[in-house]
Structure formats: C-alpha cells, structure tokens
Backbone bond lengths (Angstrom), bond angles and torsions (degrees), N, CA, C in turn:
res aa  C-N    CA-C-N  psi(-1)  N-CA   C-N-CA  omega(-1)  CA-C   N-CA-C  phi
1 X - - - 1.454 - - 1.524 108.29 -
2 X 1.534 111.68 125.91 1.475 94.14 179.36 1.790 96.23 -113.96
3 X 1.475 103.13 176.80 1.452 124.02 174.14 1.526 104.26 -78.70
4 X 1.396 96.24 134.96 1.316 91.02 156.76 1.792 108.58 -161.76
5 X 1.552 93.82 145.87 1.495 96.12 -160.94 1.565 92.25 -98.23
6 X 1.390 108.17 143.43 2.080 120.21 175.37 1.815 92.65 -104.23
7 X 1.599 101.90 97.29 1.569 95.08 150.01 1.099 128.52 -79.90
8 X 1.432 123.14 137.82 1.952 116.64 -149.44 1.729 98.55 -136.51
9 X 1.001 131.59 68.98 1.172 137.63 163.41 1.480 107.29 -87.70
10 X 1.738 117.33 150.42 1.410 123.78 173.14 1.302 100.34 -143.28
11 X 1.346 139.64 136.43 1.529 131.85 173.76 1.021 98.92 -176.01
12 X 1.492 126.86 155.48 1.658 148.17 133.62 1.456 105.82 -75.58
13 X 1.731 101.13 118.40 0.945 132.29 153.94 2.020 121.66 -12.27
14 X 1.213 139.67 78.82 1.333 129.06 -150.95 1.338 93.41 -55.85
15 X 1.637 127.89 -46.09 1.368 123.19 -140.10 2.432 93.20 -101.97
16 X 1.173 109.04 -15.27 1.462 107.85 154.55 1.503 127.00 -21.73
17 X 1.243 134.63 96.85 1.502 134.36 145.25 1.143 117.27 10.29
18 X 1.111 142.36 137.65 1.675 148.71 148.37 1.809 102.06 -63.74
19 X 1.236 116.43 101.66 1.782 129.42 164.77 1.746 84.29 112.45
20 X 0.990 131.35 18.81 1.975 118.99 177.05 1.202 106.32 -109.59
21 X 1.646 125.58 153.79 1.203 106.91 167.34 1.402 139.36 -57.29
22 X 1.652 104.65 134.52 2.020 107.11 -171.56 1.307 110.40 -43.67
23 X 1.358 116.39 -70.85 1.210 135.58 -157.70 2.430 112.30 -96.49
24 X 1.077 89.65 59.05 1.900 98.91 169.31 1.331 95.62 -66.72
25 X 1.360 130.99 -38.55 2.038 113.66 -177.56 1.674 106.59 -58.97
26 X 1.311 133.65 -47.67 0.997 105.11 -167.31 1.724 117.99 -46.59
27 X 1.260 115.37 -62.68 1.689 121.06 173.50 1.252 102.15 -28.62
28 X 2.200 139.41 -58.47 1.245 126.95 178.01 1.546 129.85 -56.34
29 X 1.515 97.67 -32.15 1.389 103.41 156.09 1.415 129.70 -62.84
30 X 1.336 124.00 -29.13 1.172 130.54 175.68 1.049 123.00 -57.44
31 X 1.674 104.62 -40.60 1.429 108.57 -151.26 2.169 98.77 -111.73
32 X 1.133 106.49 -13.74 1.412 113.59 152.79 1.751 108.40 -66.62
33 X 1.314 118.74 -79.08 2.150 99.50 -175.20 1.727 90.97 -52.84
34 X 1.017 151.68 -33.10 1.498 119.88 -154.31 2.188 95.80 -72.36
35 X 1.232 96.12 -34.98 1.874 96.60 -167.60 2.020 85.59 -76.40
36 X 0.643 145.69 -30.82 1.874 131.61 169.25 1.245 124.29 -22.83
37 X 0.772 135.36 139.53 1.423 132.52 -176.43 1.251 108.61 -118.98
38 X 1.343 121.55 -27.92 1.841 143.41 -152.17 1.974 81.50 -78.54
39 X 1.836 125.97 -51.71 0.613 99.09 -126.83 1.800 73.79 -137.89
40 X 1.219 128.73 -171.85 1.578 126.62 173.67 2.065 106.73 -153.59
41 X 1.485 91.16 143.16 1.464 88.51 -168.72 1.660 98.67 -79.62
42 X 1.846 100.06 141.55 1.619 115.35 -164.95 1.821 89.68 -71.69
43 X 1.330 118.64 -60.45 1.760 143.86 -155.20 1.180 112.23 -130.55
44 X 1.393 117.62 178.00 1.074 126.32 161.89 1.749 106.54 -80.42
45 X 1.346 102.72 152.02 1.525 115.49 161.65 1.240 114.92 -75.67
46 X 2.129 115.15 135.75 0.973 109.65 -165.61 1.332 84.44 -135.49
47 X 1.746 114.21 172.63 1.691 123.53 150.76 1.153 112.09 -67.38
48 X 1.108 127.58 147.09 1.613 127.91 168.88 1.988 98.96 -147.36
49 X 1.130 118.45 130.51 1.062 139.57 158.70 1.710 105.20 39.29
50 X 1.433 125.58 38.96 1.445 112.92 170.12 1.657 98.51 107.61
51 X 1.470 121.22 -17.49 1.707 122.59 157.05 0.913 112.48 -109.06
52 X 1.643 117.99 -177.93 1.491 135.36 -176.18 1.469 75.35 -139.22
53 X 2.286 88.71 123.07 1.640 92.01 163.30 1.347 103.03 -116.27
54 X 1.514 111.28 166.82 1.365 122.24 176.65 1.230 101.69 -132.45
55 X 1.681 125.96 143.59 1.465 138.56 -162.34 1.840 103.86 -131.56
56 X 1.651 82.58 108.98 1.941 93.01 166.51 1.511 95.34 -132.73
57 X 1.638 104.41 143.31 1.033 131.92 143.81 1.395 130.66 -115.67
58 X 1.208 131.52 -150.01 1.597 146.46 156.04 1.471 107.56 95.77
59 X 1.350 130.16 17.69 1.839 128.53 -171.73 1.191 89.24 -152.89
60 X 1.620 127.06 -177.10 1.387 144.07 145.12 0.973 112.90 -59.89
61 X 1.541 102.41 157.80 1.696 135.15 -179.10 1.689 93.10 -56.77
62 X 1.272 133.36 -24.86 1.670 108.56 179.65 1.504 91.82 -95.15
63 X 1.426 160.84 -75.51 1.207 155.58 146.80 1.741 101.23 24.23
64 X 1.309 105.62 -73.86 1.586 100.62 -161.52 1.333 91.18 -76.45
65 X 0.989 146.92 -48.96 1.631 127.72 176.53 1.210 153.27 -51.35
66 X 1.698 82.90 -12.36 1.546 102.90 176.31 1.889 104.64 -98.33
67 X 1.207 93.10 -20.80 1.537 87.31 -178.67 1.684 92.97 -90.32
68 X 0.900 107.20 -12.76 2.481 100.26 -178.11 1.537 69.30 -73.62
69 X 1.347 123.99 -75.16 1.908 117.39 -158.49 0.976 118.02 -36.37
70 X 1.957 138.52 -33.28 0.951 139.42 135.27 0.956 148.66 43.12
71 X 1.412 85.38 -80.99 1.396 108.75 -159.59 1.323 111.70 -116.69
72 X 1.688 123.02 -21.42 1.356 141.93 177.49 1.126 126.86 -35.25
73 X 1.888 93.13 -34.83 1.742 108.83 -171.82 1.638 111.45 -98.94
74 X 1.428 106.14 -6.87 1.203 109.49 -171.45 1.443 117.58 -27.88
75 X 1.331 141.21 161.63 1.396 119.26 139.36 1.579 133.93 -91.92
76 X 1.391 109.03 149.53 1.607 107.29 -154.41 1.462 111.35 116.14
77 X 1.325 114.00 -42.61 1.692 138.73 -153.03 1.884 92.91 -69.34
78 X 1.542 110.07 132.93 1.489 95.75 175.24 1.398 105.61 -91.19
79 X 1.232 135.82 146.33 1.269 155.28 151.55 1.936 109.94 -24.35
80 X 1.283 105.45 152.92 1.250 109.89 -163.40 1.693 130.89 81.21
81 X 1.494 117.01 22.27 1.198 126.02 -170.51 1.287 98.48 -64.21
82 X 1.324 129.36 161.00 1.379 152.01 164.47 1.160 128.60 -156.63
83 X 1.356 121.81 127.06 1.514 110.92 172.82 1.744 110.65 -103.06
84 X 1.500 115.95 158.57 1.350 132.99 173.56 1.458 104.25 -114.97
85 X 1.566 106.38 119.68 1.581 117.46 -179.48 1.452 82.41 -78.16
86 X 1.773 126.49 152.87 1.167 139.19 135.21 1.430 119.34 -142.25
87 X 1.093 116.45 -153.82 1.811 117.10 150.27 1.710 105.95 -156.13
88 X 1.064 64.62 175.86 2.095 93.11 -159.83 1.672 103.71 -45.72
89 X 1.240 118.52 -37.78 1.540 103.51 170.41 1.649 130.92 -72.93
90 X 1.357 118.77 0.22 1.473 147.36 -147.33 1.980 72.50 -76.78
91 X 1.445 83.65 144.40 2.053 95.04 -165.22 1.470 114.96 -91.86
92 X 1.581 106.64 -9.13 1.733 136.02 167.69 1.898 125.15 -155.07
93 X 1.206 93.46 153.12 1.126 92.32 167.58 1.426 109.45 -65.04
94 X 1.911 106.27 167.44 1.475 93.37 -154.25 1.331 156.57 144.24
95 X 1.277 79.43 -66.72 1.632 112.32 -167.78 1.344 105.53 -103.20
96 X 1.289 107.28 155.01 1.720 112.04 -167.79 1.469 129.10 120.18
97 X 1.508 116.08 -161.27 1.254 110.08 -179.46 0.984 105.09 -130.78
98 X 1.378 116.21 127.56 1.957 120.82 -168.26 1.259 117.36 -105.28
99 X 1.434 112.27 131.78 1.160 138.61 -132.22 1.215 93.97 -121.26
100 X 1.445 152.98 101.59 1.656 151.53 135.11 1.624 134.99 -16.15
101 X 1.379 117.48 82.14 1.229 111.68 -143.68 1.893 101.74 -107.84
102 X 1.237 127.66 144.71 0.982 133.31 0.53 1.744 124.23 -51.50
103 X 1.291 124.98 174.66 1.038 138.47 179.32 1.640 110.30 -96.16
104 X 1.544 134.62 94.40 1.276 118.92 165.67 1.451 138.46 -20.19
C-alpha cells in the first residue's frame, strides 16, 4: 500500500484575462511535481467535485507534504490549498486526512 497525498486546489486565476484560460496554474503545477525528485506523480490530475486534484506518491507523508506545501505558495496558485493524506487503495477520491497547506 503506498501513500499518497491528493493536492486539491480549484480556482480562476485572479490575475487571468477576461476570455483566457481561468486556470494556467494547473499546467505550472504540473510541471513543478513532474521536475521533483523527493516525490513522483501517482495519475493524471483530474476535476473532482468543485477541485482540481493532483496525485504524488513514492516518499513519506512528511516528503509528500512538503512538496504539496510547495507548491501552495507558488505564484498564480489560488488560495485555499489543501492536501488529503490517503493511499492507493482509498475506494474514492476524498478520503483521508486534510492537511492545510502551506505548511507553517
């Protein structure tokens, strides 16, 4: 069973164009966990219910959290980041224990 943390951010872009795409962070997010080394992307990132999750595993629950924290502060990044600890058998997205991200 491995860990894996669901970073679940959803937002329009504040500083985004009127007719441009809302959301350009997800792709920066993407492409920040793909260059990680600490940590490896589980899936693809999907919408789920009003968020956008993103799936890393391959380290510990402090490892993957520090890289979800990461990214929290990015700029671009909308406010309200959170991560959901689970693991790979978890029966939905979801599930877990949610974590307030950035990390103090």
């Amino acid at each position: 069973m491995d860990i894996v943390v669901e970073r679940v951010p959803l937002g329009e872009a504040p500083s985004a164009p009127e007719g441009s795409y809302p959301f350009p962070w997800i792709d920066q997010v993407e492409d920040f966990l793909a260059e990680q080394e600490a940590a490896e992307v589980y899936d693809d990132g999907e919408e789920y219910d009003g968020v956008y999750v993103f799936f890393i595993t391959g380290a510990t629950e402090e490892v993957l959290l520090a890289v979800a924290s990461g990214t929290a502060g990015r700029p671009g990044i909308p406010s309200g980041v959170f991560a959901m600890v689970t693991n790979d058998e978890a029966e939905e997205i979801g599930l877990g224990r949610r974590v307030e991200l950035p990390l103090g």
